[in-house]
Structures are given as structure tokens and as C-alpha cells.
C-alpha angles and dihedrals in degrees: 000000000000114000130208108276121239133185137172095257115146127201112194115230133181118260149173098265092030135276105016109201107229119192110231093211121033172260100042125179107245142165134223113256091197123064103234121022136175124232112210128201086238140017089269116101086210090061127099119300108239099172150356109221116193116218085234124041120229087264076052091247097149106242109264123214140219106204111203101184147321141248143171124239118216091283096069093258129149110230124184124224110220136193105240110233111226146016120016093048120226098022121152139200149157135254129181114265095230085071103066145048118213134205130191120262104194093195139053124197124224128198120189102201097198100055086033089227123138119204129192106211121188108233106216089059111008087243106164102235100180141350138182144169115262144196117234144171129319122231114284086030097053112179098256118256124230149104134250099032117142154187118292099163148026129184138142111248137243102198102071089205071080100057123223108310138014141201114200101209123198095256125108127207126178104267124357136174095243124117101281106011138263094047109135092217131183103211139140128271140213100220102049094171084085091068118121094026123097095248108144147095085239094298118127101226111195125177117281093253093056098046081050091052083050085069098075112022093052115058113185105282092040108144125245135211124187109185124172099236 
């Protein structure tokens, strides 16, 4: 599978507090610079108001973006689209790009619920940098589908039913094992003889040498697609 190719190319725009660096392919991780912004359903600070994002989270992680792509408004303004973390799944806004700053994520991760296989691809080529056979979600707690989610989060757990690394990604199911409840999680996991069965509460288990091998290969902001192949 080809994924969308993404480089660290910058265009400079003008912007309210001077040269905004815009990134020519996307999408891009980024963070908000401000401590409270508005998401709005378009590139127009007088549309509808989706969202609020705080520059911290509640655990005081500071709330990590995936930038999808960028436009300018009548005035001349750069605006970023974002994938909106959370319920409802596969939302999307639009933040001003003064409110952010972006860095490059060279991989995206797919999951294919249905041969409960993940895959690593390097963007710039679609090379296959690493697979594995997972665990997801049984029925009545399917792992959530959708593109364009990303990593929010990344810690090492200490609950070993976790493995030895996580990534909290920006999907939600409907009930999951994760620390709170409703995050659809890839960790690792201490009984991998479960591994290629449908088995969680939403949460994508992979063997502990793959979710070590995540550490790596998946920096915060790197994008998510859960298909169902």
C-alpha cells in the first residue's frame, strides 16, 4: 500500500505575527502555541465553532495535532485543517495557523482490521518497514475505522497486561481497556497467544517486539489508518 508522501518542505506565508511556515505536503504532526484555540468547521473565524482544544490535556500531555492540510480565508490568512481527536471519530476543523507549530512524521501506520495485520510504511516511498499480526476488537466492541487518526500519546506501561510500550492514538471505541476508558490504544500485550483473534475491548494488541519496534518508528503526531482488509 502507497501512502501519501510527506516531506519537510516549507512555503513562507504572511501572517499575523510575521512569516508563518507552511508545510507543502501534509499532513504534518503539529501543537498548539496558544492555550486555548477554537477549531472551526471552515477556515473562517466567523464559522461554526466544533471544538475548543487546550494547549495541555487534563494528565498535562500537551495536545498533540495532525495537520491535514492548509488554506487561506479572504484575508489573505493560512488556516490548518485538523483531524479532530475524539468522539465523534473522523471529525475534522480548522485552526489558524498562527496557532500552531508543525513537525515532520516520516511513517503512518495501517491497520487492516479484517486480516488483523499492522503495517509501518515509510511515507516518502511506501516502503513496508515493519508488519505484524494484532489482536482487535470483539464483536460488539469493534476497533473503530478511519483514516487520519494519530498518535497522541506514547509511555511505557505499567500494567504489563500493556506490554512494553503504547501509543494512545486519537480513536475512540466504545469501551476499551485503556486507562480511562474509550481510547482506542496499540500496545503490547502479556498473553500473545491471543494475537490474530478479535479479543479486546477496541484496543489493537501487537507482540511485544513489534510495540518496541513502535518506539521508534512512531514519534507523537504519526498518522493512523484503521481499514477493514
Amino acid at each position: 500500500m502507497l501512502a501519501t508522501f510527506a516531506v519537510a518542505v516549507l512555503a513562507f506565508a504572511p501572517g499575523a505575527l510575521g512569516a508563518v511556515k507552511i508545510p507543502k505536503v501534509f499532513p504534518a504532526g503539529g501543537e498548539l502555541v496558544d492555550p486555548s484555540v477554537k477549531v472551526h468547521a471552515e477556515p473562517n473565524a466567523k464559522s461554526k465553532v466544533l471544538r475548543v482544544l487546550k494547549q495541555f490535556r487534563p494528565d498535562f500531555h500537551f495536545q498533540v495535532l495532525l495537520i491535514l492540510d492548509a488554506e487561506q480565508d479572504a484575508k489573505k490568512k493560512w488556516w490548518y485543517e485538523l483531524s479532530i481527536p475524539g468522539r465523534p471519530n473522523g471529525q475534522r476543523g480548522w485552526i489558524r495557523a498562527t496557532e500552531a507549530d508543525w513537525w515532520f512524521v516520516p511513517n503512518r501506520i495501517v491497520i487492516h482490521r479484517v486480516s488483523r495485520k499492522i503495517e509501518v510504511i515509510r511515507m516518502k516511498d511506501g516502503k513496508v518497514l515493519l508488519s505484524g499480526t494484532v489482536a482487535v476488537g470483539k464483536p460488539g466492541a469493534e476497533t473503530p475505522l478511519g483514516r487520519d487518526f494519530y498518535v497522541q500519546s506514547r509511555f511505557v506501561p505499567a500494567n504489563t497486561f500493556l506490554g512494553v510500550f503504547a501509543l494512545e492514538t486519537s480513536a475512540y471505541s466504545k469501551l476499551t481497556d485503556w486507562p480511562g476508558g474509550g481510547v482506542a490504544g496499540i500496545h503490547g500485550t502479556s498473553a500473545p497467544q491471543l494475537l490474530g483473534q478479535a479479543v479486546s475491548h477496541g484496543c489493537i494488541r501487537v507482540h511485544n517486539e513489534i510495540a518496541a519496534q513502535l518506539r521508534k518508528l512512531a514519534p507523537l503526531g504519526t498518522p493512523i489508518d484503521i481499514v477493514e482488509n
